[in-house]
C-alpha positions as CSV (number, residue, x, y, z in Angstrom):
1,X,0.0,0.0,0.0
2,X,1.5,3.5,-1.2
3,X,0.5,5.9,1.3
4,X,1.6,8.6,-1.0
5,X,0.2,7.6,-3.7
6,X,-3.7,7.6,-1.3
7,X,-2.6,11.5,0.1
8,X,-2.4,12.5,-3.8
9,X,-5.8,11.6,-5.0
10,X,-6.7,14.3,-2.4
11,X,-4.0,16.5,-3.5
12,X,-6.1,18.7,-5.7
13,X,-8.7,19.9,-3.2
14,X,-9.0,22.9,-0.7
15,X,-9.4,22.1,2.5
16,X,-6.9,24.8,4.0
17,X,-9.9,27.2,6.2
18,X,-12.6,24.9,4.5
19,X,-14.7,22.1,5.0
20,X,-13.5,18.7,4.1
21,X,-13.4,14.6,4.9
22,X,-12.6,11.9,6.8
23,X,-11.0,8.7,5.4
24,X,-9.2,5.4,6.0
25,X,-8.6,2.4,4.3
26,X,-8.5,-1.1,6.1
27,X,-6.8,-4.3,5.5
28,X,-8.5,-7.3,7.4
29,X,-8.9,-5.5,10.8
30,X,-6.0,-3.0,10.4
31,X,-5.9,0.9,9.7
32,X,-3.4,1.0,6.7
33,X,-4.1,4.9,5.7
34,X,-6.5,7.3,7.4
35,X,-6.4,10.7,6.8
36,X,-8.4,14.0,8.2
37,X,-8.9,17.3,5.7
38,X,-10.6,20.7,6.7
39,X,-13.3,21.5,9.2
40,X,-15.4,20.8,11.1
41,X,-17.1,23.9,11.7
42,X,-16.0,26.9,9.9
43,X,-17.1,29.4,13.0
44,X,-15.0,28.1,15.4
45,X,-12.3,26.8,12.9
46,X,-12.2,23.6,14.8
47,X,-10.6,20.5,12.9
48,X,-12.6,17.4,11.5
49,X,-10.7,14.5,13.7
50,X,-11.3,10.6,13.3
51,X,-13.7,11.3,16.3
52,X,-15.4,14.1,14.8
53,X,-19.8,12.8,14.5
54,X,-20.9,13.3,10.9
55,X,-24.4,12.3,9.3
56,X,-23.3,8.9,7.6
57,X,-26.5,9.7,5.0
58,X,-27.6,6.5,3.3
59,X,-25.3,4.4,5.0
60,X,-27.5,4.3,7.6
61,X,-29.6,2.0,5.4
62,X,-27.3,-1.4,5.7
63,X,-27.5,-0.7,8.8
64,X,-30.9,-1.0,9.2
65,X,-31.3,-4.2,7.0
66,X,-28.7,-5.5,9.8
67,X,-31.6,-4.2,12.6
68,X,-34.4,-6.0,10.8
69,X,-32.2,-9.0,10.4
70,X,-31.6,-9.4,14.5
71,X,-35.5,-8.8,14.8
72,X,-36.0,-11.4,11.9
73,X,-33.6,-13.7,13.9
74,X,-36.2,-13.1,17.2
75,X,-39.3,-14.3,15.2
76,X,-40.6,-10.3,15.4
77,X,-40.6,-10.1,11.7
78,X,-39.6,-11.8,8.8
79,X,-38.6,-10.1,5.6
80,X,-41.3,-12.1,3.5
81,X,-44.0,-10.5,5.6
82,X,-46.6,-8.3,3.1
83,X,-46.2,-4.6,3.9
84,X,-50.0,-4.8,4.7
85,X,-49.5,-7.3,7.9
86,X,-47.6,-4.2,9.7
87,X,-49.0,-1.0,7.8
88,X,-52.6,-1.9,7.0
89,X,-53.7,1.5,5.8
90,X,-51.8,1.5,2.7
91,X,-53.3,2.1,-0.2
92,X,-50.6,0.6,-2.7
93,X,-52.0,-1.4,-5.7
94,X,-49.9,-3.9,-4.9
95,X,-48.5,-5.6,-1.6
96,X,-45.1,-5.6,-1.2
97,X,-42.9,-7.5,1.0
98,X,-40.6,-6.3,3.2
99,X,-37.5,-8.2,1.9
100,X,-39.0,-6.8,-1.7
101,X,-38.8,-2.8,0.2
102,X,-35.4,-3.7,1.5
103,X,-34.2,-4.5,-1.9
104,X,-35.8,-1.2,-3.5
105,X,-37.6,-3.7,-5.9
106,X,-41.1,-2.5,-4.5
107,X,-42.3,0.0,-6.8
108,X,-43.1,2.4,-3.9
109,X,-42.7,6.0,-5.1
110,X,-40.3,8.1,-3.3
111,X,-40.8,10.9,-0.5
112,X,-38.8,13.8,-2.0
113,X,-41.3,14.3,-5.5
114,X,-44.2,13.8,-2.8
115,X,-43.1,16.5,0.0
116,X,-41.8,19.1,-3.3
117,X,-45.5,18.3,-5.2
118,X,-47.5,18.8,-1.6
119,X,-45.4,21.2,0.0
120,X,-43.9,23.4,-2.6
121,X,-41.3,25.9,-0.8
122,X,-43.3,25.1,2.5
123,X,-41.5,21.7,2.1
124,X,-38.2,23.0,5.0
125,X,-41.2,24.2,7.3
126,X,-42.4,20.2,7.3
127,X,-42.4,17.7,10.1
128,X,-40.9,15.1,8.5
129,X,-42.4,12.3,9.9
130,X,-45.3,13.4,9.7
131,X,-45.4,14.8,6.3
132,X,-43.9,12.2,4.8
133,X,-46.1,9.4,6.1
134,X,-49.0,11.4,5.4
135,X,-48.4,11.8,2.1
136,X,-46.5,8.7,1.4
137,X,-50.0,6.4,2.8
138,X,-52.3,8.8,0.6
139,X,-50.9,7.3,-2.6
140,X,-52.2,4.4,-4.5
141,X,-49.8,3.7,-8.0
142,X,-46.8,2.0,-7.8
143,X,-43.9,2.9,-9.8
144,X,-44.1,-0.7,-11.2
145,X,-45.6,-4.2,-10.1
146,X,-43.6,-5.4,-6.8
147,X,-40.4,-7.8,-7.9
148,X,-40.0,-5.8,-11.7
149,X,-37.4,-4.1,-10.9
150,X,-35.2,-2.1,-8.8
151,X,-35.6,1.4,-8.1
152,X,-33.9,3.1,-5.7
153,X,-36.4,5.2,-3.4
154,X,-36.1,6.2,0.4
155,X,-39.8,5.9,0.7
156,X,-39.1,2.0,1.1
157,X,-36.9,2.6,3.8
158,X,-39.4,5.2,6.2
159,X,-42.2,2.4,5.5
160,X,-39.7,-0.4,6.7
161,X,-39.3,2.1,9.9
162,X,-42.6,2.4,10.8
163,X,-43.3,-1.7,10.4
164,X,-40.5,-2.1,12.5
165,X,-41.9,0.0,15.2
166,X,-45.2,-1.8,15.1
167,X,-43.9,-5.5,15.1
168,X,-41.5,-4.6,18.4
169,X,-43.3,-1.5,20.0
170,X,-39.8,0.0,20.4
171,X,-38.5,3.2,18.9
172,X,-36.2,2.4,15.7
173,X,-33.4,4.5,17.9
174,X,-33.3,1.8,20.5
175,X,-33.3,-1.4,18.2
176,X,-30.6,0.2,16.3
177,X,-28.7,0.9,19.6
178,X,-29.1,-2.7,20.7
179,X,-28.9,-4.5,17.3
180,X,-25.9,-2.8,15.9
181,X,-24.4,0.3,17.3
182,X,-23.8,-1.4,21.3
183,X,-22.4,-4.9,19.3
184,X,-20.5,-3.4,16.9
185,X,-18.9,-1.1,19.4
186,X,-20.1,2.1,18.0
187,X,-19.8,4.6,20.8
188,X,-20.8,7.7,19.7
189,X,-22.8,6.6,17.1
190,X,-26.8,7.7,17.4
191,X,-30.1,7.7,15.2
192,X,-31.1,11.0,14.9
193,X,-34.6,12.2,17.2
194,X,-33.8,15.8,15.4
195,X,-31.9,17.0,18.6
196,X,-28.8,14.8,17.1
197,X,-27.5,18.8,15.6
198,X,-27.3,19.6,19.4
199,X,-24.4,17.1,20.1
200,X,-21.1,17.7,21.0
201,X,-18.3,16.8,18.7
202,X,-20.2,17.0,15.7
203,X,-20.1,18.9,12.5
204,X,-21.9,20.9,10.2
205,X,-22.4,20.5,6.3
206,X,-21.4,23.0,3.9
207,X,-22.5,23.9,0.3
208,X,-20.1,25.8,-1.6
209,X,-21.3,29.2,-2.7
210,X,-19.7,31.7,-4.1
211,X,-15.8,31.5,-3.1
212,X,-16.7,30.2,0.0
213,X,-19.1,28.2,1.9
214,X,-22.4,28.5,3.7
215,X,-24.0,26.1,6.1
216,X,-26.1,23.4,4.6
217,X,-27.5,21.2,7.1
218,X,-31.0,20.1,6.7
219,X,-33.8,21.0,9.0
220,X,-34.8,17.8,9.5
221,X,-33.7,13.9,8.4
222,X,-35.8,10.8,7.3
223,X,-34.6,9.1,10.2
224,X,-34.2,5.6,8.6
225,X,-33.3,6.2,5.1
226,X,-30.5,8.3,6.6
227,X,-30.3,9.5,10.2
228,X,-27.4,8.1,11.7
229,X,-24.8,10.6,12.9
230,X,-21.6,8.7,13.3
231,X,-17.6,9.3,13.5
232,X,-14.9,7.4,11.6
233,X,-14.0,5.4,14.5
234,X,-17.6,4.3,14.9
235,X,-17.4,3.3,11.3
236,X,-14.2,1.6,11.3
237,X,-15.5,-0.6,14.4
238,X,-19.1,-1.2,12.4
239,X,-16.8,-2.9,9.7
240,X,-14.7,-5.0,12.1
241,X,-18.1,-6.2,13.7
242,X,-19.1,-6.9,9.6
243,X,-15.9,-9.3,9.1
244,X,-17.7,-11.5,11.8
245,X,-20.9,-11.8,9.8
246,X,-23.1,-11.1,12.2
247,X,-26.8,-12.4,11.4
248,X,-25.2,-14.0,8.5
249,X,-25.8,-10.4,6.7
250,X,-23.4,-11.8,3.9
251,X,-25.8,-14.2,2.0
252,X,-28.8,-13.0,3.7
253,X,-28.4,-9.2,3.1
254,X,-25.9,-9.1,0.1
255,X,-26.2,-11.8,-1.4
256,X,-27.5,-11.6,-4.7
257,X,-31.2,-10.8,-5.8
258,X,-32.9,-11.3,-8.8
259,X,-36.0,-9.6,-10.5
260,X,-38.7,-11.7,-11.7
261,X,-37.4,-12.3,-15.2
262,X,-34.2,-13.5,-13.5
263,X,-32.1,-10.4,-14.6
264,X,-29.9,-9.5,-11.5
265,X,-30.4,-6.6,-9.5
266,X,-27.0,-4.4,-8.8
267,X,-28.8,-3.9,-5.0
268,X,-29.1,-6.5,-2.4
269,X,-31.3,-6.2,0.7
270,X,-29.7,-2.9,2.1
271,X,-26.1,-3.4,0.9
272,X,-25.3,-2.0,-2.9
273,X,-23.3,-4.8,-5.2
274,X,-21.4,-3.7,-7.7
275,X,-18.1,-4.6,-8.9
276,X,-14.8,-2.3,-9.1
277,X,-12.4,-2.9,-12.0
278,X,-13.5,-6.8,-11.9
279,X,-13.4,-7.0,-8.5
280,X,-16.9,-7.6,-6.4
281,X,-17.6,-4.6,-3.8
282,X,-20.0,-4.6,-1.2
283,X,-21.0,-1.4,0.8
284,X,-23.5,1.9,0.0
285,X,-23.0,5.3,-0.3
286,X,-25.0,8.1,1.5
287,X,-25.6,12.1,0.7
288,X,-27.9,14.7,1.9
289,X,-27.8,18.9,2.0
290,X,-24.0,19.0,1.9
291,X,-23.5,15.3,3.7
292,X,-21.3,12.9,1.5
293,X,-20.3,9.6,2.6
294,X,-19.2,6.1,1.1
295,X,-18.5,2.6,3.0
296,X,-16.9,0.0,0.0
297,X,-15.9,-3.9,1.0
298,X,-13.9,-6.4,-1.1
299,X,-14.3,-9.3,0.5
300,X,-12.2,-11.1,-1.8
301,X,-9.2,-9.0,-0.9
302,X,-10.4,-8.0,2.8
303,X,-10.3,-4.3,2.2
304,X,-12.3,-1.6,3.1
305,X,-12.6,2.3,2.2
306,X,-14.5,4.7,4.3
307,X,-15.0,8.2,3.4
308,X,-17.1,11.0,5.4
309,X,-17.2,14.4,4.0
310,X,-19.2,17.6,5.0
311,X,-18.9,19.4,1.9
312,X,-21.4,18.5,-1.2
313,X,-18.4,18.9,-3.5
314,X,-15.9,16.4,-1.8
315,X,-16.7,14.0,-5.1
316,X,-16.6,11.2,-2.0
317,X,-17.8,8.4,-4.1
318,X,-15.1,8.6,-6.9
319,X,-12.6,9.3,-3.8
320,X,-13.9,6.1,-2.2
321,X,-13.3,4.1,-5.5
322,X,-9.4,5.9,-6.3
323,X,-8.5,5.0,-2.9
324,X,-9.7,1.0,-3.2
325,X,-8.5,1.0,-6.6
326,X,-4.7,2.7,-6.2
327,X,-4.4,0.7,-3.0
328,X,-5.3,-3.0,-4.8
329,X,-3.1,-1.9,-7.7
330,X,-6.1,-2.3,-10.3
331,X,-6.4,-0.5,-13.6
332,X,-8.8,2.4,-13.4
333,X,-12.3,1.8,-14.0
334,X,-14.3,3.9,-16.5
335,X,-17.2,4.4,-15.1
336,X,-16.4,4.6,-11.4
337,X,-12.9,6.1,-11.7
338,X,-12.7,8.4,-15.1
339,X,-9.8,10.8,-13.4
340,X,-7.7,8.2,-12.9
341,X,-7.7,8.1,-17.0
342,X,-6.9,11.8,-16.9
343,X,-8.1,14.9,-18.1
344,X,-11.4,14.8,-20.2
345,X,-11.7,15.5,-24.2
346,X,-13.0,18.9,-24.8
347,X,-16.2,17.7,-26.0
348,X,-17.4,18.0,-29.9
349,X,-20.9,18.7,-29.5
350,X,-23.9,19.1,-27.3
351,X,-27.3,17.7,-28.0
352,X,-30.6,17.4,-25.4
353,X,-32.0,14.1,-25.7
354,X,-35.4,13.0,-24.9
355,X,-38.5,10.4,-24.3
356,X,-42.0,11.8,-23.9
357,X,-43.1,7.9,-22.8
358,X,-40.3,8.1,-20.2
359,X,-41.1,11.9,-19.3
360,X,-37.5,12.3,-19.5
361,X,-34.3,13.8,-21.0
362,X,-30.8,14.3,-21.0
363,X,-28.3,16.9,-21.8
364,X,-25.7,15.1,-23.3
365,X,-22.1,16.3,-24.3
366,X,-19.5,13.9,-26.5
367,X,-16.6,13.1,-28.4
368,X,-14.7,10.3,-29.8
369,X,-14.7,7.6,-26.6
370,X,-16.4,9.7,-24.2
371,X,-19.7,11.5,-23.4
372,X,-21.1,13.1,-20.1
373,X,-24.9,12.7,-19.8
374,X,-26.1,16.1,-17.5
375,X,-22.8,16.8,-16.6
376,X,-21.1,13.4,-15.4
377,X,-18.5,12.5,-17.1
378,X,-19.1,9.0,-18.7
379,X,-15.6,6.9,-20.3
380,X,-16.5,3.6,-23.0
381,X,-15.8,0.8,-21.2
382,X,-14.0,-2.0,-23.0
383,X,-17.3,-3.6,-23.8
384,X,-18.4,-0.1,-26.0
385,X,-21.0,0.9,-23.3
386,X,-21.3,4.3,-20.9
387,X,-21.5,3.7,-17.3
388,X,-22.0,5.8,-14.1
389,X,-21.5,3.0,-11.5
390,X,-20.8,5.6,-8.4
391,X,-23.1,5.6,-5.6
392,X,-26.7,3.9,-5.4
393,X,-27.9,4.8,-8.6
394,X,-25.8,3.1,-11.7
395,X,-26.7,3.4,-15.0
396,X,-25.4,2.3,-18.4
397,X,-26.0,4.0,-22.0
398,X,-25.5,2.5,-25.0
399,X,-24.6,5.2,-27.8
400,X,-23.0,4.8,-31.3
401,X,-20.1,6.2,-32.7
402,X,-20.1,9.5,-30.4
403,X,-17.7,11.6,-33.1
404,X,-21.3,13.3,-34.1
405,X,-24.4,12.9,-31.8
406,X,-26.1,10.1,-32.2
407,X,-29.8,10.0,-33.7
408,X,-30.9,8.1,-30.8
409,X,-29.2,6.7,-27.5
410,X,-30.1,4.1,-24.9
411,X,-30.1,4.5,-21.2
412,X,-30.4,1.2,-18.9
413,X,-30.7,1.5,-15.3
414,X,-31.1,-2.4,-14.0
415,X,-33.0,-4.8,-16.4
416,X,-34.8,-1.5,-17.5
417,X,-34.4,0.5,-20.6
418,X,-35.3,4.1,-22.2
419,X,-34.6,4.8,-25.7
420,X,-34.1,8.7,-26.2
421,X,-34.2,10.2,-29.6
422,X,-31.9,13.7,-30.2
423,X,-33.9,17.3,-30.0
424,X,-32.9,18.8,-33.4
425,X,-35.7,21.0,-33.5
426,X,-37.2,21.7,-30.6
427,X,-41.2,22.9,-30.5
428,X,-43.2,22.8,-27.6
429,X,-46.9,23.9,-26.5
430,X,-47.6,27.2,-26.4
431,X,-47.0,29.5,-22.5
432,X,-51.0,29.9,-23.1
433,X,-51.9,26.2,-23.9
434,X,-50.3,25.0,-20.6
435,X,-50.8,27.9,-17.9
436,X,-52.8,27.1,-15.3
437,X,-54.3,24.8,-12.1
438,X,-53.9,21.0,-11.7
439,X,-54.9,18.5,-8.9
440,X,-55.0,15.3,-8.0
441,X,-56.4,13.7,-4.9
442,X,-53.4,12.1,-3.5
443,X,-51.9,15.6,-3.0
444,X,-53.2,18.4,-0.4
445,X,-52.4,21.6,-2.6
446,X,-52.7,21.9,-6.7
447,X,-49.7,23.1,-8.5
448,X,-49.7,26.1,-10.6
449,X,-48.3,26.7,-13.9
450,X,-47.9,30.4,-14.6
451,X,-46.8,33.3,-17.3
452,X,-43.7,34.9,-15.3
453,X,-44.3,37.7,-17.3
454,X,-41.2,37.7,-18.9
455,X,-41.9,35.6,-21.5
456,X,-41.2,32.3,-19.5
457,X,-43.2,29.5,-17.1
458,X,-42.6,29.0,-13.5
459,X,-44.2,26.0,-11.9
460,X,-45.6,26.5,-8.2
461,X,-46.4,23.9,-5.9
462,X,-47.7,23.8,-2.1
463,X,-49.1,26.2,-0.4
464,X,-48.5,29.7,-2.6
465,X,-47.0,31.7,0.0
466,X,-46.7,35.3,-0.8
467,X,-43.6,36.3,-2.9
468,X,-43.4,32.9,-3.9
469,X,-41.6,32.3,-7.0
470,X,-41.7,28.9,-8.0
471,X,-39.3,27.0,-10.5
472,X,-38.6,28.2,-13.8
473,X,-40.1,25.9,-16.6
474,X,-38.2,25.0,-19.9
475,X,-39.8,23.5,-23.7
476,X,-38.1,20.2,-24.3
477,X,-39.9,19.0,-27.2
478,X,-43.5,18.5,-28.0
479,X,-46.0,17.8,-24.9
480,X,-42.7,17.5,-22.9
481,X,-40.7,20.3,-20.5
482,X,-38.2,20.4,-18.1
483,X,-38.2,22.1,-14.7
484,X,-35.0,24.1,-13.9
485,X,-34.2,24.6,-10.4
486,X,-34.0,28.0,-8.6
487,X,-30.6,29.2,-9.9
488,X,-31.1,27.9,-13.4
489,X,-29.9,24.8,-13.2
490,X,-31.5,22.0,-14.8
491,X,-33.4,19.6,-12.3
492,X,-34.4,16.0,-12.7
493,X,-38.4,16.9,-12.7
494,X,-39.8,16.6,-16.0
495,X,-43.5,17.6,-17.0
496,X,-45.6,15.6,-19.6
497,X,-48.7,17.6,-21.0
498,X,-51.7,15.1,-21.4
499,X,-54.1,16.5,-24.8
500,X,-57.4,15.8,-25.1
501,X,-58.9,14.6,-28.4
502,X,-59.8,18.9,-29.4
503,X,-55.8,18.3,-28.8
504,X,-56.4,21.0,-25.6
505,X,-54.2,20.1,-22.4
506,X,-56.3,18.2,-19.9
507,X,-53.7,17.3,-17.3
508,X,-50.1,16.9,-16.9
509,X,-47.9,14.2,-15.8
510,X,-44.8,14.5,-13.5
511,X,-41.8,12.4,-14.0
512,X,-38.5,12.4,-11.1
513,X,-35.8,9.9,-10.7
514,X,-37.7,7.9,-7.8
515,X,-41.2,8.5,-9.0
516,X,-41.8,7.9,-12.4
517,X,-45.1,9.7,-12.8
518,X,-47.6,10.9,-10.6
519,X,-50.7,12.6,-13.1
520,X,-52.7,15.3,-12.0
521,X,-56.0,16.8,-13.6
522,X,-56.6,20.3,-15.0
523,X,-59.1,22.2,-13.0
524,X,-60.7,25.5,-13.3
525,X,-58.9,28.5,-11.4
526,X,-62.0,28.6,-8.6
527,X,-61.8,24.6,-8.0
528,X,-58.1,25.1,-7.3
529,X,-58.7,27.8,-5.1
530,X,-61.1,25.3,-2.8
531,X,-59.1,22.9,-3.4
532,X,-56.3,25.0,-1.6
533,X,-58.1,26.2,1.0
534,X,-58.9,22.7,1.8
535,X,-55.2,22.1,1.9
536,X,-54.4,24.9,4.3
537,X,-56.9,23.3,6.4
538,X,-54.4,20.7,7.1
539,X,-51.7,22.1,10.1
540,X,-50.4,18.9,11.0
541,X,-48.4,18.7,7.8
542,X,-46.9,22.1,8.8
543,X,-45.3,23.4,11.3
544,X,-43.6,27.3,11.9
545,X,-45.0,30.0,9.9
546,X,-44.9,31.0,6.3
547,X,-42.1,32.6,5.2
């Protein structure tokens, strides 16, 4: 193991009066490298440390599978149980099991589309818990039939809190202190009640703005997707307590799952599969409002990389990978390691690529060998195909020759496929064909499509709060826009315009990441102010004042 060679893939970042990360690499049971860069807090200019408590983020989800396992093991539960033996009242199409949630192959949609449609910029005023549940139980489509396919969605994860609750009558906070954190030996390690901010020895997340930083910790945390405030130490003990299998998590939790067509899934039961430069890695990454983080196992080769960063630009999960790959002496992988090739081409073209049926698109940039699809940076891989195999989300496209942009490119994600066909000349409904109210009765406010008056369309959802702005809203092609986030950026929500047969615009259908589509009915400008009013009726899904 080259130390040096680990302290350079850091080399290029600030972390002089700035935010930064924690890191170590271990062989079998032993620290080989571990590192500390930046702060911890940038108002009192104190250090990050290996004992410094940092939100883990997603992570926090293996180590809830472990949790369910230990209650599995005392006959509380069992992962085949239906989702409707513990949460009767929901109103899914379909029953799910909890091994099938686990596995993120349940269809459930996800929280974040949910609390953005409901709650609009009231969204940071929210009780989580309750919000989210509220919302969450009120809907009734799956993003697909149970066992399809995977699809990664924290939604899963909150319902597989609240079942575990109800099976044990324990808070989630004390199984998880029993069950993992007290055997593993994590000693500072907690599951946040939302007073977790308010302990010592613990840092604060950062966003970078400007040339500097400003504080971006969330309000509040989904406490089981990702609550867990932990420090390296903890982390480095929850590994050594993983070498001993504990509740034989290695063929129960990671072992690998299949879809119903027999395809394999690239995510286990809590634990993320994938494989690094031909070599099978077990762990999961984690990141939320400035929060990066990244646990990766070869088990094959007994190490181990943990990274916890407090600054959203920390690029943690292609850290994670350099370090596991420059320590095992592999060749770089394309598509989870691309600046280990070097530098990027300067790309040849730019084209915006799309599918109505999808309510998708992508901005896509190429040259010869290379493309990035909405800004990631995308290598061929030996076998001719793209792939983005960082974090929890991988996903593959399959382009020809990239010298000139493709007529048409295809983007897998799992056993699932999209074929997107290149904008050449983009035409769109009109500002005055698409203004206006829609609802749908799984949500408690409409959205709003409006003129901006400046010759563009801002999309408004929640509660309208004066001053409110809402998010710009761009043509794609056809029936289908894009939503741009705040300060202009493009953002994954995409809007589908449903026509009538007079070919007028009688609803529109959303489409995220995690939620595929959620379709909402036009309705007259006096129905959606009812139907508002109805929705401000509701203060248990708010909390605070309007801003």
């Amino acid at each position: 193991m080259n130390a040096a060679a680990l302290d350079h893939l850091f080399a290029g970042q600030d972390f002089g009066a700035a935010p930064g990360c924690v890191a170590a690499l271990l062989e079998g049971e032993e620290v080989a490298w571990q590192r500390c860069f930046g702060l911890a807090r940038l108002d009192t200019a104190t250090p990050l440390t290996a004992a410094t408590r940092m939100r883990i983020a997603s992570i926090t989800k293996p180590m809830v599978a472990l949790t369910l396992a230990a209650l599995e093991d005392e006959g509380r539960l069992a992962l085949s149980d239906p989702l409707s033996r513990h949460v009767p009242e929901h109103r899914f199409g379909a029953d799910p099991t909890l091994g099938q949630m686990l596995a993120m192959k349940s269809g459930v949609p996800e929280t974040y589309p949910l609390v953005w449609l409901g709650l609009g910029d009231a969204a940071r005023l929210a009780e989580h818990s309750q919000a989210l549940m509220a919302l969450l139980l009120a809907q009734r489509m799956l993003n697909f039939r149970p066992g399809e396919r995977t699809l990664y969605a924290n939604a899963n994860t909150v319902l597989l809190h609240l079942a575990a609750e109800r099976a044990t009558g324990e808070p989630l906070a004390r199984l998880m202190q029993r069950h993992v954190f007290d055997p593993a030996g994590m000693a500072s390690a907690v599951l946040d009640d939302g007073l977790a901010h308010r302990l010592p020895a613990t840092a604060i997340a950062y966003a970078k703005a400007g040339e500097g930083f400003t504080p971006a910790d969330p309000a509040a945390v989904e406490a089981a997707p990702g609550g867990v405030i932990a420090s390296l130490i903890d982390l480095i003990a929850w590994h050594r307590w993983l070498r001993g299998n504990p509740h034989d998590w290695r063929a129960r939790l990671a072992g690998a799952v299949r879809h119903d067509d027999g395809s394999p899934s690239g995510y286990a039961q809590g634990f993320v599969r994938q494989s690094l430069s031909g070599v099978p890695v077990i762990g999961h990454a984690g990141g939320h409002s400035g929060w990066a983080s990244d646990y990766l196992y070869a088990p094959e080769k007994d190490v181990a990389v943990i990274i916890l960063a407090n600054r959203a630009d920390a690029n943690a999960y292609e850290r994670a990978r350099e370090i596991l790959v420059t320590a095992l002496g592999l060749p770089p992988d394309p598509g989870a390691t691309p600046a280990l090739l070097g530098p990027a081409p300067p790309p040849l073209w730019e084209a915006t690529y799309a599918s109505a049926e999808a309510i998708a698109s992508l901005s896509v940039s190429g040259s010869c060998g290379e493309i990035a699809v909405d800004g990631r940076r995308m290598p061929r891989g030996a076998d001719g195909l793209f792939r983005r195999t960082l974090g929890v989300e991988p996903f593959v496209i399959d382009a020809a020759d990239t010298a000139a942009p493709p007529a048409e490119l295809k983007r897998w994600e799992g056993n699932h496929a999209v074929t997107f066909g290149r904008v050449d000349a983009p035409s769109a409904l009109s500002s005055l064909a698409v203004t206006g109210t829609y609802a749908c009765a799984s949500l408690p406010h409409p959205v709003t499509i409006k003129d901006d008056g400046k010759g563009g369309l801002r999309v408004l959802t929640g509660p309208v709060w004066p001053g409110g702005k809402g998010w710009p809203l761009v043509p794609v092609s056809g029936v289908l826009f894009r939503c741009h986030m705040p300060d202009g950026a493009p953002s994954e929500v995409h809007l589908r315009f449903e026509l009538d047969e007079s070919g007028a615009v009688a609803g529109v259908t959303f489409g995220f990441l995690r939620l595929l589509r959620i379709s909402l009915d036009r309705v007259a400008p006096d129905a959606g102010e009812a139907w508002r009013a109805i929705g401000q009726a509701a203060p248990q899904l708010l909390i605070g004042d309007a801003p």
